[in-house]
C-alpha positions as CSV (number, residue, x, y, z in Angstrom):
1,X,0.0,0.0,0.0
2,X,2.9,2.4,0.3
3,X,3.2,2.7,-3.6
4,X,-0.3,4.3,-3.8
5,X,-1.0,7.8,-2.2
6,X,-2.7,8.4,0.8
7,X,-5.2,10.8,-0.5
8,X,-6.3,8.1,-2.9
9,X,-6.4,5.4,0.1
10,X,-8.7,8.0,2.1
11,X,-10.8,9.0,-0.8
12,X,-11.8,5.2,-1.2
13,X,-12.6,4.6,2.1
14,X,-14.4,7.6,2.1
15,X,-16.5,6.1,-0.5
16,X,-17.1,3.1,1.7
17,X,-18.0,5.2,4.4
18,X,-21.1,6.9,2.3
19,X,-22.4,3.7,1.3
20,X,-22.6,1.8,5.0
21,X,-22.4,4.9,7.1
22,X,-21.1,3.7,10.4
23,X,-21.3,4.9,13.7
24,X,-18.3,2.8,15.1
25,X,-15.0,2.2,13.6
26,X,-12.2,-0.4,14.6
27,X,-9.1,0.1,12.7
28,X,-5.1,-1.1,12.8
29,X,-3.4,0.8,15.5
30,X,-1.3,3.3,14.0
31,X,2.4,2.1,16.2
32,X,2.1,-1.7,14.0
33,X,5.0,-2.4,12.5
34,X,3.6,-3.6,9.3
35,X,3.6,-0.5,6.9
36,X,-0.2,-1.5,5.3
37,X,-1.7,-1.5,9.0
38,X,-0.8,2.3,9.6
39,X,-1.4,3.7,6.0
40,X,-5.0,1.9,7.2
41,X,-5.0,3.6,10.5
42,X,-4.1,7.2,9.4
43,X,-6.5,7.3,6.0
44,X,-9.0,6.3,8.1
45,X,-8.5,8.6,11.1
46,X,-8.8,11.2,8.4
47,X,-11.7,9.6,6.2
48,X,-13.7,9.6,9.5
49,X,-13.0,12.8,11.2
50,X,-15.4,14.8,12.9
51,X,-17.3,16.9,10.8
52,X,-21.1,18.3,11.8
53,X,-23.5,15.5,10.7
54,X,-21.2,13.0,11.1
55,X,-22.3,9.3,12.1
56,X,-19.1,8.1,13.8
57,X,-19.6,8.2,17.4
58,X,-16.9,5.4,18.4
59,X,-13.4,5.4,16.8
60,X,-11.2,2.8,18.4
61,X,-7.5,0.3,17.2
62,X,-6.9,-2.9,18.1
63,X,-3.8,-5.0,18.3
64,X,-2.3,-7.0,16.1
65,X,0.1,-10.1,17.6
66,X,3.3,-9.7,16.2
67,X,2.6,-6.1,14.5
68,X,1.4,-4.0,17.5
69,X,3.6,-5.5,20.2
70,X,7.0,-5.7,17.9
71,X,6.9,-2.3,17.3
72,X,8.0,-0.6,20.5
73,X,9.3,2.7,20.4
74,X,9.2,5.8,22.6
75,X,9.0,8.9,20.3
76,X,5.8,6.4,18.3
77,X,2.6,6.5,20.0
78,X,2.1,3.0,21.2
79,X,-0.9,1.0,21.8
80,X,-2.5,1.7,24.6
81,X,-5.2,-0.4,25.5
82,X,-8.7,1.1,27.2
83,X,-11.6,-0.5,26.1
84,X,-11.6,-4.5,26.8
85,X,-14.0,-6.4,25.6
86,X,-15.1,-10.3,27.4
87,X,-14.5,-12.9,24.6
88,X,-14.4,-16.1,27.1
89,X,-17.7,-17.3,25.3
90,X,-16.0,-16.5,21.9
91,X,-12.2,-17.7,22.3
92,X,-12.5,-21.4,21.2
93,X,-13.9,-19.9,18.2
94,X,-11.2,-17.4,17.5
95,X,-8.6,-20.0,17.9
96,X,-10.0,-22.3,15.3
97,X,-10.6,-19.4,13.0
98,X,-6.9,-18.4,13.1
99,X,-5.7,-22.2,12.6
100,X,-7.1,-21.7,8.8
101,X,-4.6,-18.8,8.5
102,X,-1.6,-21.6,8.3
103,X,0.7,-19.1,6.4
104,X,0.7,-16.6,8.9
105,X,0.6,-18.1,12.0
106,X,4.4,-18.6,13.7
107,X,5.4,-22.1,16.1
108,X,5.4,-21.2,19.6
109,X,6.8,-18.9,21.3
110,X,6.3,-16.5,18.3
111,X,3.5,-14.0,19.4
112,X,1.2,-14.9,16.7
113,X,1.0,-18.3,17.4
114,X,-2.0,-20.0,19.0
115,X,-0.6,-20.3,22.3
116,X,0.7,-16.4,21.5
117,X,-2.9,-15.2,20.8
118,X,-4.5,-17.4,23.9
119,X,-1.9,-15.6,26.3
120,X,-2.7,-12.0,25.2
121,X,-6.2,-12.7,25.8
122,X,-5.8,-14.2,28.9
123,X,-3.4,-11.1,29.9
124,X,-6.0,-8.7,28.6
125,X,-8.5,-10.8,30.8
126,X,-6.2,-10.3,33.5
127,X,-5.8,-6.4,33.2
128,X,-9.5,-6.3,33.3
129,X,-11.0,-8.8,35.8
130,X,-11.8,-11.2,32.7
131,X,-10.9,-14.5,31.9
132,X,-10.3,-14.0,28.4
133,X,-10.8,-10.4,26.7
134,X,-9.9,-8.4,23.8
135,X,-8.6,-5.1,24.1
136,X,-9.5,-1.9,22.6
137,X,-7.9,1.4,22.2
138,X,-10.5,4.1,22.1
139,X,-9.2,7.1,20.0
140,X,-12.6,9.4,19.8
141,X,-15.7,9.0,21.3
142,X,-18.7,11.2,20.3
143,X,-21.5,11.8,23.1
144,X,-23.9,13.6,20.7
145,X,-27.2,13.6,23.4
């Protein structure tokens, strides 16, 4: 995605945008490491900034095994998790669903493999009185009442 211009990523998604109209966006946090993920994050930061009559009301990142957490610097903005959300009913299925991604899950104790995924969960769970959770970073939220 790096060869194409950003203005041409954001004018797609804003495209996207008109047709579904969403009121809650999850997107790539913008400290991955892989390039794609925060050309992703920052077009759609901008496709979906506040403007009056805007829809948006939720604009939050999530992590990425191997993406988010291997890119660790201090003068990025790193992920910083505030939103978790309880997956223990969901996790089996998450697992399976990420076995069928053969080519891009790593052996043990690689970050993105299954065990790798299963402990982030349950450290997320830990951080916020769950079992198993999924964390969140909230960017912008919109409290238009």
């Amino acid at each position: 995605m790096d060869t194409i211009s950003l203005l041409e990523i954001i004018k797609d998604i804003e495209k996207t945008k008109k047709t579904f109209n969403p009121d809650v966006i999850i997107t790539h946090n913008f400290s991955d490491l892989n390039i794609d993920h925060r050309i992703v994050a920052e077009a759609t930061l901008t496709a979906f900034r506040p403007e009056p009559n805007e829809k948006t009301l939720l604009f939050m990142t999530f992590e990425t095994p191997s993406s988010t957490d291997f890119r660790s610097r201090k003068n990025l903005k790193n992920f910083l998790p505030n939103y978790y959300f309880n997956i223990k009913k969901s996790i089996k299925y998450k697992l399976n669903a990420l076995k069928k991604y053969k080519f891009e899950l790593k052996r043990k104790p690689h970050s993105r493999s299954i065990e790798g995924v299963k402990n982030l969960a349950k450290i997320r769970g830990n951080q916020s009185g769950l079992d198993f959770a999924e964390a969140f970073e909230i960017i912008r939220v919109i409290n238009k009442k």
